[in-house]
Backbone of each chain as ProteinMPNN parsed JSONL, in Angstrom:
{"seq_chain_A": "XXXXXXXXXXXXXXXXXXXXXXXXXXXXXXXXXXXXXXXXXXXXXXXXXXXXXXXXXXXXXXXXXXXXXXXXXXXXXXXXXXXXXXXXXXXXXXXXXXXXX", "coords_chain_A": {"N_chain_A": [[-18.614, 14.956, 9.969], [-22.223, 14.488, 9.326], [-23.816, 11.943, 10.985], [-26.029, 10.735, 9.507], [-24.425, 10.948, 7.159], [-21.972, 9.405, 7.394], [-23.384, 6.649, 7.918], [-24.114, 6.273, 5.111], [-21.632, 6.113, 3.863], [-20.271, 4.394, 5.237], [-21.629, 2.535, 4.334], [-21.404, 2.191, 1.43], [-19.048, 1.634, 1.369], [-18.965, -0.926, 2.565], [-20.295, -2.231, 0.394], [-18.624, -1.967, -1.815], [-16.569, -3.797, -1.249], [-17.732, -6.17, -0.592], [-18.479, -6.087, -3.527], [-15.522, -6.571, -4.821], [-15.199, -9.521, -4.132], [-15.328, -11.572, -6.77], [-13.61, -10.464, -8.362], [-11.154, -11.242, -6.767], [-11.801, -13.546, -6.048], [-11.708, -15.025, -8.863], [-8.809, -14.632, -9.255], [-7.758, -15.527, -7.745], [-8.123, -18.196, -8.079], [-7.191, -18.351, -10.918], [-4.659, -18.783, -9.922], [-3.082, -16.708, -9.876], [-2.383, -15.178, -7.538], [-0.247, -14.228, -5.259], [2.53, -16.092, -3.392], [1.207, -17.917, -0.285], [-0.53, -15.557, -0.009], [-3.403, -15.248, 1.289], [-6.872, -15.962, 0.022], [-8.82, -13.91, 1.688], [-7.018, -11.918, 2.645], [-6.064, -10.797, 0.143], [-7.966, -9.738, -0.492], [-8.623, -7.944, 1.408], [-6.696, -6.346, 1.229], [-6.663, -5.439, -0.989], [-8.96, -4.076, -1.035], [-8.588, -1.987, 0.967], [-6.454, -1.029, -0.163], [-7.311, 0.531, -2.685], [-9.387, 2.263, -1.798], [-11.241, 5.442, -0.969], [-9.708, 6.609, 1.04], [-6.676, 6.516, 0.657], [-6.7, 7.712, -1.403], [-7.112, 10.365, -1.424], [-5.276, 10.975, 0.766], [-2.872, 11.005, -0.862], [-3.74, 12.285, -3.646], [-4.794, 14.801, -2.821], [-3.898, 15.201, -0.354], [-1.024, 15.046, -0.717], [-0.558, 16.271, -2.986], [-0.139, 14.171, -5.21], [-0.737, 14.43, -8.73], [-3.921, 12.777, -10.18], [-3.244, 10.831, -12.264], [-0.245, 10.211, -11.78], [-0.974, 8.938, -8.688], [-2.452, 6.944, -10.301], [-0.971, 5.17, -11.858], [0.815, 4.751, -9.891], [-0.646, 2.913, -7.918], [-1.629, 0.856, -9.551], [0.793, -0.451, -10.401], [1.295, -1.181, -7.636], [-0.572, -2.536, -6.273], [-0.252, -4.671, -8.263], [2.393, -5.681, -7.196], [1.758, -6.172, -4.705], [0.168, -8.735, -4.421], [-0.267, -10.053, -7.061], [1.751, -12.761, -8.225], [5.074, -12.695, -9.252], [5.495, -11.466, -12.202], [7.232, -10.055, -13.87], [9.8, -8.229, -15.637], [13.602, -8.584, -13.8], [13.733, -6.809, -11.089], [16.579, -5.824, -10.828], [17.663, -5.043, -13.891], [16.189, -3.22, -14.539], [16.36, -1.204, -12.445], [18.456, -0.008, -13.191], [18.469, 2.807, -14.759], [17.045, 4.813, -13.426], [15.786, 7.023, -14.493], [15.521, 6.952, -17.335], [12.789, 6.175, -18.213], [11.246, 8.068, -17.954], [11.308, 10.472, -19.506]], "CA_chain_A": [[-19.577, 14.378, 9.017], [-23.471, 14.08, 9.755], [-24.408, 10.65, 11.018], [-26.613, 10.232, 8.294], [-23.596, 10.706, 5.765], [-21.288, 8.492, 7.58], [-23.509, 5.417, 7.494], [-24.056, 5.944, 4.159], [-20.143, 6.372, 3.58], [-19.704, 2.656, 5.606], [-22.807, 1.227, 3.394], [-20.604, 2.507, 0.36], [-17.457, 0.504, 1.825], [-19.482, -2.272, 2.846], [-20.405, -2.691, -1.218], [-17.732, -1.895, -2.608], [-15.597, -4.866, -0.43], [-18.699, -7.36, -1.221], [-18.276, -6.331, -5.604], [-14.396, -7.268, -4.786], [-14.915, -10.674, -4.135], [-15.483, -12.051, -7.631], [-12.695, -10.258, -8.526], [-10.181, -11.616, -6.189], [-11.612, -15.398, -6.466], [-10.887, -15.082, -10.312], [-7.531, -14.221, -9.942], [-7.309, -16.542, -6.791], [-8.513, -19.71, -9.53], [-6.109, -18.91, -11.703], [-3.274, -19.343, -9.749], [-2.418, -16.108, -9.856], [-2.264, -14.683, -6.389], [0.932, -14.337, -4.41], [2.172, -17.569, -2.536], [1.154, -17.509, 0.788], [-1.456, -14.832, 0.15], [-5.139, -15.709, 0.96], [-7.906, -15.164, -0.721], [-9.123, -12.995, 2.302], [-5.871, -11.013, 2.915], [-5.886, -10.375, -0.963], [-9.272, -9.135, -0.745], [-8.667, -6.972, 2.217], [-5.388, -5.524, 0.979], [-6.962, -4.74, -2.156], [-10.057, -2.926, -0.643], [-7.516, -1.21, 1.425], [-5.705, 0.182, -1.242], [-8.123, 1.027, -3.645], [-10.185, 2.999, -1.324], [-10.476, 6.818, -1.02], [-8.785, 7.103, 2.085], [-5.703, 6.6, -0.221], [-6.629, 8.541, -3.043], [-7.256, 11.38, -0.405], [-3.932, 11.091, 1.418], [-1.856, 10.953, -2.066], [-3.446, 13.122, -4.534], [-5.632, 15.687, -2.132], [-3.412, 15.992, 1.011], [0.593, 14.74, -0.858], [-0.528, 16.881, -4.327], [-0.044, 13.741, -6.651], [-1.559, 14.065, -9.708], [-4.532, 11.498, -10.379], [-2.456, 10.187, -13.527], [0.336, 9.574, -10.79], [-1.526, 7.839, -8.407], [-3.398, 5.74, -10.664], [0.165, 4.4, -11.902], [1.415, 3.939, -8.529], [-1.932, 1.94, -7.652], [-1.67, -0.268, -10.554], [1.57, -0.984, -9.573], [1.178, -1.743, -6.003], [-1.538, -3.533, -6.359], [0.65, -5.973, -8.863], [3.207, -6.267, -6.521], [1.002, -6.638, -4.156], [-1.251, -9.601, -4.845], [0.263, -11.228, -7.756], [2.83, -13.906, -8.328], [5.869, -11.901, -9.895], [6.5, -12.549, -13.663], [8.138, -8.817, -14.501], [11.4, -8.528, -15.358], [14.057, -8.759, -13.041], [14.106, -5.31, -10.588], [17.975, -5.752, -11.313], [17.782, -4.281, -14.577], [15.088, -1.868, -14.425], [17.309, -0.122, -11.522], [20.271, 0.744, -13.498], [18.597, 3.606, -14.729], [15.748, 4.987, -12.983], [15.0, 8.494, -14.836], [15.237, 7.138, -18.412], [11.599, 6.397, -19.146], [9.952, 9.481, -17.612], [11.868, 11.698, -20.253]], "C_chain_A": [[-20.88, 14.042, 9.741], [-23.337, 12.737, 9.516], [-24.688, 9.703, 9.787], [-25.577, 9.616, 7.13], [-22.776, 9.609, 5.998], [-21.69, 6.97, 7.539], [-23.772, 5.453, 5.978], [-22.473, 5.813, 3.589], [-19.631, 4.779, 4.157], [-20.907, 1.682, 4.757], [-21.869, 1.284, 2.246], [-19.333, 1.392, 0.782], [-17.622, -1.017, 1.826], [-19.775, -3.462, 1.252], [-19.687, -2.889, -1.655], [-16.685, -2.927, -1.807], [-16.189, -6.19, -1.018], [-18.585, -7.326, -2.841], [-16.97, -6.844, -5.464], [-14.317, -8.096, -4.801], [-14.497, -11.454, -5.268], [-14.416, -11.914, -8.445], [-11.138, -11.125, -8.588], [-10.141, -13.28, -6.691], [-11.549, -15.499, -8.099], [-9.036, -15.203, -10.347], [-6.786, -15.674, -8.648], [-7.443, -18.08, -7.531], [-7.692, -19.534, -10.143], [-4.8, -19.359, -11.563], [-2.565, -17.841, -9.684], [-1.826, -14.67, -8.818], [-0.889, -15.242, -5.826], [1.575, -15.444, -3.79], [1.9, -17.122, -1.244], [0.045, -16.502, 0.781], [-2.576, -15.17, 0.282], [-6.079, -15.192, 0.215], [-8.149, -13.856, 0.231], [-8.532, -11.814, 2.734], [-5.887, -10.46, 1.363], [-6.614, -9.421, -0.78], [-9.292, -7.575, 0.063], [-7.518, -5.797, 1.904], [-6.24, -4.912, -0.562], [-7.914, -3.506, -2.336], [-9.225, -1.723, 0.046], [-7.002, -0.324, 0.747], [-6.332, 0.667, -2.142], [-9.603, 1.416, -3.048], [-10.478, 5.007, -1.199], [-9.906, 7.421, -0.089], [-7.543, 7.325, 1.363], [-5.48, 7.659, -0.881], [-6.423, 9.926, -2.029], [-6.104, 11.831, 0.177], [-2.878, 11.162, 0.031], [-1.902, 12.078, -2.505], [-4.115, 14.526, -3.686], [-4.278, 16.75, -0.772], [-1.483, 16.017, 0.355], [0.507, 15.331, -2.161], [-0.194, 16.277, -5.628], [-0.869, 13.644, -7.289], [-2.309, 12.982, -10.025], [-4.195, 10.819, -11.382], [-1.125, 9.056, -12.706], [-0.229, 8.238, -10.017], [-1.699, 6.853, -9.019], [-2.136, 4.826, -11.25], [0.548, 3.996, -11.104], [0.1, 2.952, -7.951], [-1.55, 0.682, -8.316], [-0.41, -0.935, -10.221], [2.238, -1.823, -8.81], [0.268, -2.381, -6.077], [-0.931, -4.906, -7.59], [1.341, -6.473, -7.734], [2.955, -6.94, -5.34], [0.674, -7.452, -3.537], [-0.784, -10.612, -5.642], [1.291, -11.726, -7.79], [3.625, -12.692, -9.307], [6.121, -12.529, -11.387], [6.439, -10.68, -14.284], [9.06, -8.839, -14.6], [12.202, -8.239, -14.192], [14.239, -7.442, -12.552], [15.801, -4.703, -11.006], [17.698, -4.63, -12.996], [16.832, -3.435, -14.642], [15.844, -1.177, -13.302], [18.434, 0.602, -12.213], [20.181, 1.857, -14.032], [17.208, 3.954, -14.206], [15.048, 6.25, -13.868], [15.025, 7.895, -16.351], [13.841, 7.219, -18.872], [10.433, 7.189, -18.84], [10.568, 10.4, -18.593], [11.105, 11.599, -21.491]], "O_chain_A": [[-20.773, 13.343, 10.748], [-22.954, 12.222, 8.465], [-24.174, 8.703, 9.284], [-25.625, 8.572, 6.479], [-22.673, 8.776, 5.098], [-20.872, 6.093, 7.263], [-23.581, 4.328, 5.516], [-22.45, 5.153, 2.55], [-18.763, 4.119, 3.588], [-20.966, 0.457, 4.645], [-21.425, 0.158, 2.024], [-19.018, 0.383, 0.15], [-16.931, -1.94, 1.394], [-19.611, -4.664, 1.046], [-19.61, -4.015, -2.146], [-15.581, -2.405, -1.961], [-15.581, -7.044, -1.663], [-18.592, -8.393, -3.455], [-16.965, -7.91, -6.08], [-13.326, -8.405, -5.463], [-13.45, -12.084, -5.124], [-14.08, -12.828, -9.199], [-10.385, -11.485, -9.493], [-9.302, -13.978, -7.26], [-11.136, -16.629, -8.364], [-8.287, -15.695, -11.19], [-5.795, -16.401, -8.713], [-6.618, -18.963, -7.293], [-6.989, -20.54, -10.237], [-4.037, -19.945, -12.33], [-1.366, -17.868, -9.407], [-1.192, -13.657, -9.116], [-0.509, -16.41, -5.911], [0.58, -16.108, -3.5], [2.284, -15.992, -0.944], [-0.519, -16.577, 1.873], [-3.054, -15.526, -0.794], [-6.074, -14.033, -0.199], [-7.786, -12.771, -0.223], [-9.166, -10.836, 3.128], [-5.626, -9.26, 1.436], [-6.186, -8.269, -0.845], [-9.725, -6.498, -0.347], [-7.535, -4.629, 2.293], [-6.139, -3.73, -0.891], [-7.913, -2.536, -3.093], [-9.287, -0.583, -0.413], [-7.024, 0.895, 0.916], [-5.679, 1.606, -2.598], [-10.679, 1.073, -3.538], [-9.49, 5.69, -1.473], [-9.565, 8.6, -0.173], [-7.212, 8.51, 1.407], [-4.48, 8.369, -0.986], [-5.297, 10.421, -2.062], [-5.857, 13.036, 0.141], [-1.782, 11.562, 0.423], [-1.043, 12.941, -2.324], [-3.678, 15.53, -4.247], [-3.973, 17.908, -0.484], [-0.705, 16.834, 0.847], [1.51, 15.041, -2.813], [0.004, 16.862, -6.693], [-1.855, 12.983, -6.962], [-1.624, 11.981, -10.229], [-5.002, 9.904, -11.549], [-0.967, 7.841, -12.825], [-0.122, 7.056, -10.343], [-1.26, 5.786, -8.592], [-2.318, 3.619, -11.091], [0.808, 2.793, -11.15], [0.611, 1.974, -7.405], [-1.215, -0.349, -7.733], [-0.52, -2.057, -9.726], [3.127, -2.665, -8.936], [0.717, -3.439, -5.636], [-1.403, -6.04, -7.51], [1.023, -7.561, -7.252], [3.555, -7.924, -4.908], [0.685, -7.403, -2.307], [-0.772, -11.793, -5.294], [2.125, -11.008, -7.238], [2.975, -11.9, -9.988], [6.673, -13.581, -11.711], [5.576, -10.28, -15.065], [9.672, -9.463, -13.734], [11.58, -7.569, -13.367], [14.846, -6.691, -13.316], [16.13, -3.569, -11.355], [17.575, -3.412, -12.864], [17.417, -2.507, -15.201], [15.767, 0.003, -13.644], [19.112, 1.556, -11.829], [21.25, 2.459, -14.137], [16.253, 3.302, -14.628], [13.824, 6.376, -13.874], [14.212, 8.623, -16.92], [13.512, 8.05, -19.719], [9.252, 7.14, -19.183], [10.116, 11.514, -18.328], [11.269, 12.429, -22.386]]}, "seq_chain_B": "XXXXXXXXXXXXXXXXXXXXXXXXXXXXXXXXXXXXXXXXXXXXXXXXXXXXXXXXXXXXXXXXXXXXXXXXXXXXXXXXXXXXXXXXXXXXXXXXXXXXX", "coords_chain_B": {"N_chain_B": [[-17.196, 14.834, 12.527], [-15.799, 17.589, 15.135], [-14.799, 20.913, 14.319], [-12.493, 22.041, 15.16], [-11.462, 19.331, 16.132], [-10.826, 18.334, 13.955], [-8.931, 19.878, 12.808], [-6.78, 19.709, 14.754], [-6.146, 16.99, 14.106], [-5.203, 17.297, 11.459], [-2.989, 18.951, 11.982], [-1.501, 17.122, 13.151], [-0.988, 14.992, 11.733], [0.318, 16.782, 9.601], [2.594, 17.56, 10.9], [3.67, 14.645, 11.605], [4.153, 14.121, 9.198], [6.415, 16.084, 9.099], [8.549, 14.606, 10.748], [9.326, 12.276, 10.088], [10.99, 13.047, 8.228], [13.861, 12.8, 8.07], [14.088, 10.268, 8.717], [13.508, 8.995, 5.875], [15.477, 10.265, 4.762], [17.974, 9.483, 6.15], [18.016, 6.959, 4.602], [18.101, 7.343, 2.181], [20.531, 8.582, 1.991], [22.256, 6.329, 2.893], [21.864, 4.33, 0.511], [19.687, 3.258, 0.348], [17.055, 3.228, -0.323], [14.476, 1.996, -2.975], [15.469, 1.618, -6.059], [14.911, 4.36, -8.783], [13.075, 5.41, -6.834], [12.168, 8.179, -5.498], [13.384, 10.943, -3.13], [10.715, 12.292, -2.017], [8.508, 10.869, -3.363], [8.84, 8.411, -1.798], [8.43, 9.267, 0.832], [6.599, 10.384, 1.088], [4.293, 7.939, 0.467], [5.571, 6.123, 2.283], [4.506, 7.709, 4.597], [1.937, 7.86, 4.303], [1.632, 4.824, 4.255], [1.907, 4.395, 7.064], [0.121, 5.211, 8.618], [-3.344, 6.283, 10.639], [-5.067, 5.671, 8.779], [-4.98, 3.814, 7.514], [-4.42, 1.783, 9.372], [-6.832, 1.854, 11.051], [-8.359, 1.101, 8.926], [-7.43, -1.906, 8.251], [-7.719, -3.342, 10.725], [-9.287, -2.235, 12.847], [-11.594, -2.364, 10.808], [-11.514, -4.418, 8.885], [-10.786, -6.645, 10.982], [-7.807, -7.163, 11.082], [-5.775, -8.417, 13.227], [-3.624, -6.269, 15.693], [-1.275, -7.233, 15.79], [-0.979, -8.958, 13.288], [-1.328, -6.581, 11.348], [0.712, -5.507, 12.08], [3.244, -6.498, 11.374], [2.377, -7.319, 8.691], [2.567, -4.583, 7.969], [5.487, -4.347, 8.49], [6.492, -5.518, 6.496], [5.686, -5.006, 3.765], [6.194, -2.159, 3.807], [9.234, -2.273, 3.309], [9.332, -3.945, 1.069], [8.019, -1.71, -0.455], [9.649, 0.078, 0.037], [12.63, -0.055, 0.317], [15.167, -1.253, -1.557], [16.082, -4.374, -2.896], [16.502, -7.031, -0.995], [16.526, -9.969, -1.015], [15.09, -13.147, -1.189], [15.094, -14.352, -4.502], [12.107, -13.941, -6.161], [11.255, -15.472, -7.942], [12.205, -17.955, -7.309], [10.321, -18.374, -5.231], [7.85, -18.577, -6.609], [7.323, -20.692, -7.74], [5.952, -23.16, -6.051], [3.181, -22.249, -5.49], [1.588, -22.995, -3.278], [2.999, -24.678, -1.365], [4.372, -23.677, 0.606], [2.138, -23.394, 2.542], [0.616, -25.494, 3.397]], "CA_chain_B": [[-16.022, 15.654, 13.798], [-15.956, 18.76, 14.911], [-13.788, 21.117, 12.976], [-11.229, 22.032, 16.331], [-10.922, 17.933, 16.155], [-10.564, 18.017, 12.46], [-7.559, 21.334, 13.119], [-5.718, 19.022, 15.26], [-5.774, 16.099, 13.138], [-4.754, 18.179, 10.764], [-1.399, 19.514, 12.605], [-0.419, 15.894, 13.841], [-1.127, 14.489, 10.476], [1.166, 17.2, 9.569], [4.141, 16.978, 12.305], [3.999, 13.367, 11.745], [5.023, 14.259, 8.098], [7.674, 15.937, 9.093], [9.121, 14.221, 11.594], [9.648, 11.338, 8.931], [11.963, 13.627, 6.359], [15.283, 12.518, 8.486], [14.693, 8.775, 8.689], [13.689, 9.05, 4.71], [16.682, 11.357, 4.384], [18.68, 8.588, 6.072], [18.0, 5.695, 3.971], [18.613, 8.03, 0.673], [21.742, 8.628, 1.84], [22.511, 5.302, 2.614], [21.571, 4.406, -1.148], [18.53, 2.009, 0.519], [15.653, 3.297, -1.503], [14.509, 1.697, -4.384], [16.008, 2.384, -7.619], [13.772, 5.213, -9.822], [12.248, 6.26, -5.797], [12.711, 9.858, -5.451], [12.968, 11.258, -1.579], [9.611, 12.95, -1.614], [7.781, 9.634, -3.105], [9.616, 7.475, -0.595], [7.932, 10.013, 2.0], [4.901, 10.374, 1.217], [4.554, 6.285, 0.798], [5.973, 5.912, 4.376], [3.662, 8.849, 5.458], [0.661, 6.899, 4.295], [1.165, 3.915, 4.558], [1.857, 4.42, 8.953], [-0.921, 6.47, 8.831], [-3.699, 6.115, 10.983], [-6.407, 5.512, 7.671], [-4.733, 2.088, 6.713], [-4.503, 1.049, 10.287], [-8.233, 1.608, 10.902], [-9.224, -0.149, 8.065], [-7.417, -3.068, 8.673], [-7.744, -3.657, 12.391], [-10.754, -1.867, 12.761], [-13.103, -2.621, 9.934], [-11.538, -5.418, 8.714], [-10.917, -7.408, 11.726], [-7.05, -7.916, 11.558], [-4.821, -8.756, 14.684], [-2.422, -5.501, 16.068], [0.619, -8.27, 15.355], [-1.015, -9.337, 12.396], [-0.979, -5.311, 10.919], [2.543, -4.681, 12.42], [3.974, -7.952, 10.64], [2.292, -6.874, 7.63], [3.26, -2.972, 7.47], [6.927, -3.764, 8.266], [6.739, -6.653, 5.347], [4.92, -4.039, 2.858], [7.661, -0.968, 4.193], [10.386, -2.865, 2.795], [9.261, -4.119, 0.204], [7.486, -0.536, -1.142], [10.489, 1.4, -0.167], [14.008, -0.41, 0.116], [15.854, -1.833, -2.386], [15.146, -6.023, -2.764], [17.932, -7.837, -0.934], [15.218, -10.751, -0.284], [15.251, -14.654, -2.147], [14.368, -14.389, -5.677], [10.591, -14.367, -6.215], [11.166, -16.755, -9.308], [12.167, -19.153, -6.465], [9.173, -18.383, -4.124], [6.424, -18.79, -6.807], [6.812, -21.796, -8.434], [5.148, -23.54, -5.851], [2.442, -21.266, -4.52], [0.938, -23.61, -2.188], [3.643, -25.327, -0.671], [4.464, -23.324, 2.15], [0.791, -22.839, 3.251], [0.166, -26.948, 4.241]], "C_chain_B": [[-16.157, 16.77, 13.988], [-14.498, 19.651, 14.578], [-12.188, 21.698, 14.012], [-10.742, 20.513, 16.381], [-10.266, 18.34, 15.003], [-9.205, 18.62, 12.071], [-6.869, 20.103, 13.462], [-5.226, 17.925, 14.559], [-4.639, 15.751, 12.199], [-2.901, 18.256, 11.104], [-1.005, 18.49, 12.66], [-0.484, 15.131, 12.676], [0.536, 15.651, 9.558], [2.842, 16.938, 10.307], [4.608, 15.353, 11.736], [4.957, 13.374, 10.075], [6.388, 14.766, 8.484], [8.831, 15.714, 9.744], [9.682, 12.868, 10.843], [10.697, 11.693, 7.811], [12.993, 12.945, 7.341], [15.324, 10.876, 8.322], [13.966, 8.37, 7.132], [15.338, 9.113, 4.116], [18.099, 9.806, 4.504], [18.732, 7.137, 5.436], [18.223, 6.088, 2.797], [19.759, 8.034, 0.73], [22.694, 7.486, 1.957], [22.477, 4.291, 1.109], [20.556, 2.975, -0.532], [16.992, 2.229, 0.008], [16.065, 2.196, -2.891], [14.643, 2.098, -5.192], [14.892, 2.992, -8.144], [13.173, 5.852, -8.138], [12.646, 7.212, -5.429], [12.202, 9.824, -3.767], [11.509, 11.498, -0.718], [8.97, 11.718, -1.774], [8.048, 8.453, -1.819], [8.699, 7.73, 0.829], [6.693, 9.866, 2.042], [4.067, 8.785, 1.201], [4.53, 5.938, 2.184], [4.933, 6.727, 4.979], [2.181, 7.969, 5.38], [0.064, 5.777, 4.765], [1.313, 3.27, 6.537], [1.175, 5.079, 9.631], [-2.461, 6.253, 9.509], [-5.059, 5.505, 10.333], [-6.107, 4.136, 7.689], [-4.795, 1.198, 8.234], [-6.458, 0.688, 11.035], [-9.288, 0.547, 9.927], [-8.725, -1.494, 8.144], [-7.499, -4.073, 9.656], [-8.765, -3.536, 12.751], [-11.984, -2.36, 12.093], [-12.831, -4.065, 9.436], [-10.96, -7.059, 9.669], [-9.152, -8.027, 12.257], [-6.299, -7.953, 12.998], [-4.17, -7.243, 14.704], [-1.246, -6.155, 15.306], [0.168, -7.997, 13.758], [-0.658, -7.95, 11.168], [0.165, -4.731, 11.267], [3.315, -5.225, 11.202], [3.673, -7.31, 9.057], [2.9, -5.355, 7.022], [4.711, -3.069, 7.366], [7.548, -4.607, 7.097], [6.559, -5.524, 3.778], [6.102, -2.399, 3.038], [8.551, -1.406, 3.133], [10.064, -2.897, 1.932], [8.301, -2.378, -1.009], [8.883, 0.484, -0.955], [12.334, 0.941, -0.435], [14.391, -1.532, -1.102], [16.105, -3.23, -2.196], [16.729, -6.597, -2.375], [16.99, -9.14, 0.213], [15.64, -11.971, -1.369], [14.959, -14.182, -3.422], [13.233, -14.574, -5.667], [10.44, -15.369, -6.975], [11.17, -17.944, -8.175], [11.123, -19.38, -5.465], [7.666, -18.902, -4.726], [6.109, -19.898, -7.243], [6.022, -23.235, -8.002], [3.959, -23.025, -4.775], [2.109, -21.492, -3.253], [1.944, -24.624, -1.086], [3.779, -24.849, 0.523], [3.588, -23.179, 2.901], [0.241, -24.028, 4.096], [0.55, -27.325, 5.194]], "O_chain_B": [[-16.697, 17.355, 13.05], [-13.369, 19.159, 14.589], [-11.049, 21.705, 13.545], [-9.556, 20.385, 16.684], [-9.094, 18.705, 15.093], [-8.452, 18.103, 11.245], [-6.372, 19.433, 12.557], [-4.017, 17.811, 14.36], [-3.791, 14.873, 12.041], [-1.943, 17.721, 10.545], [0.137, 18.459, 12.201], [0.399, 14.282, 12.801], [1.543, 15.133, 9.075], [3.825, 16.234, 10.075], [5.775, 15.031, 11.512], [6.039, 12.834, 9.848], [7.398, 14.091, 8.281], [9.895, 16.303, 9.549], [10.765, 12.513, 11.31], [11.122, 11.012, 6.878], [12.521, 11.815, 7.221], [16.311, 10.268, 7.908], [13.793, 7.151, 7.115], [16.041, 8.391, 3.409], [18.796, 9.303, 3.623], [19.517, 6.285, 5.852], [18.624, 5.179, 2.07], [20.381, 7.592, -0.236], [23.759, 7.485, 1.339], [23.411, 3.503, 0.958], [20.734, 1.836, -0.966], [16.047, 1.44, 0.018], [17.079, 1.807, -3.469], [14.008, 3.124, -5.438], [13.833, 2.367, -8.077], [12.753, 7.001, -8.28], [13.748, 7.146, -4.886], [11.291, 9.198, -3.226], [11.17, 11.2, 0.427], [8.687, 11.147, -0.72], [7.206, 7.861, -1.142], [8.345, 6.88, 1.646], [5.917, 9.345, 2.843], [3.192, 8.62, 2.052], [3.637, 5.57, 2.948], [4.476, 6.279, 6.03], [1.538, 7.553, 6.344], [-1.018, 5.512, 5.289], [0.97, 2.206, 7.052], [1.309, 5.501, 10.779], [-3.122, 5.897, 8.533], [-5.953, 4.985, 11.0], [-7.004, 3.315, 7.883], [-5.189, 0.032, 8.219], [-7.016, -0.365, 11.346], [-10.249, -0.213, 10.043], [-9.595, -2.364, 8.108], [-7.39, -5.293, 9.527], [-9.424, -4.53, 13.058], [-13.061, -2.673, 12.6], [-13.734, -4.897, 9.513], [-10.799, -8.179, 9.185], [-8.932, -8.822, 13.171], [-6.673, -7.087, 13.789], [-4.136, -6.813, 13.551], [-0.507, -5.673, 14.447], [0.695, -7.133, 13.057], [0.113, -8.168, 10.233], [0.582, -3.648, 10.856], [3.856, -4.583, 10.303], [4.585, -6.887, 8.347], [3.484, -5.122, 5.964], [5.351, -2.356, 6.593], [8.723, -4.525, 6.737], [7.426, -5.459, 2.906], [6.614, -1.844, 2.066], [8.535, -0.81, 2.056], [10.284, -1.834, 1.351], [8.197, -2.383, -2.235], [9.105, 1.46, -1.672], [13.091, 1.524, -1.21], [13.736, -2.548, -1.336], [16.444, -3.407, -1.025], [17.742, -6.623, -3.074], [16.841, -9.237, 1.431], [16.434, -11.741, -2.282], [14.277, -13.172, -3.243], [12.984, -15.611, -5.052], [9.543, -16.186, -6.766], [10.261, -18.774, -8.139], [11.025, -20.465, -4.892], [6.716, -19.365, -4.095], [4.945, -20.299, -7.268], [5.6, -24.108, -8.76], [3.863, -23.324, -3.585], [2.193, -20.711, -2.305], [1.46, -25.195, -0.109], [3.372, -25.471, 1.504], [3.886, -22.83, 4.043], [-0.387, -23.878, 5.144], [0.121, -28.381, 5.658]]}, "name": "protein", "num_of_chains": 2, "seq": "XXXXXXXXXXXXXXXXXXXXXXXXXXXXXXXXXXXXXXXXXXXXXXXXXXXXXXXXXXXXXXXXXXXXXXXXXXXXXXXXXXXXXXXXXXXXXXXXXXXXXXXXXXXXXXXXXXXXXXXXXXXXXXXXXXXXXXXXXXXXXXXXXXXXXXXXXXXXXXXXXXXXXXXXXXXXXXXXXXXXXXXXXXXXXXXXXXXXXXXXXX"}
């Protein structure tokens, strides 16, 4: 990558980490961040994963569909980040293939 | 980079994939995936997330510790790929802040 492109590619990162904040401290006010999770570890795990290094390594280089991904994102980024109130993994295991049919 | 870097990358980015199908393989057969996680997702998951992108960004750009990114990947492993034999979360969230004082 030319120079040029790469600082613009870390100015791009640099933004897009700084628009996250407002985000995170919303969800960090309501109470509804992880226990134990910080605001700043939220923030960083979230930029983390919802970057295109990701998207790149999934749907580009591992051939999942961007429909895929963006389910497994949403996700992982619940499980993440927020305080658990889904039902219990227990029953959602007992069958795993019914609700892709 | 130049594009003989970018080749090699490439290959060990590769290799590294599949040097990962057996200790996948062995936790399928053990029945230690998570319920609904198919072999290949399991893989490609693990492939990513020990992957030299996520370690850069969190060590690198965002400043964390070596420990602090070990601690976290083998916390985030588990919990993204094996099957939950961990406290109840119901019992972990109800007081978010307790364990943090």
């Amino acid at each position: 990558m030319a120079p040029e492109l790469a600082k613009l590619a870390q100015q791009r990162e640099r933004l897009r980490y700084e628009k996250e904040e407002g985000m995170i401290t919303f969800l960090c006010d309501a109470g509804a961040l992880r226990p134990g999770l910080t605001h700043r570890t939220a923030r960083d795990i979230f930029w983390m994963l919802t970057g295109g290094d990701v998207f790149r390594m999934l749907v580009r280089e591992r051939g999942w569909s961007p429909q895929r991904y963006q389910n497994w994102l949403a996700k992982t980024l619940v499980h993440s980040l927020l305080t658990q109130a889904r039902p219990s993994p227990k029953r959602l295991s007992s069958r795993p293939e019914a609700r892709t049919r």
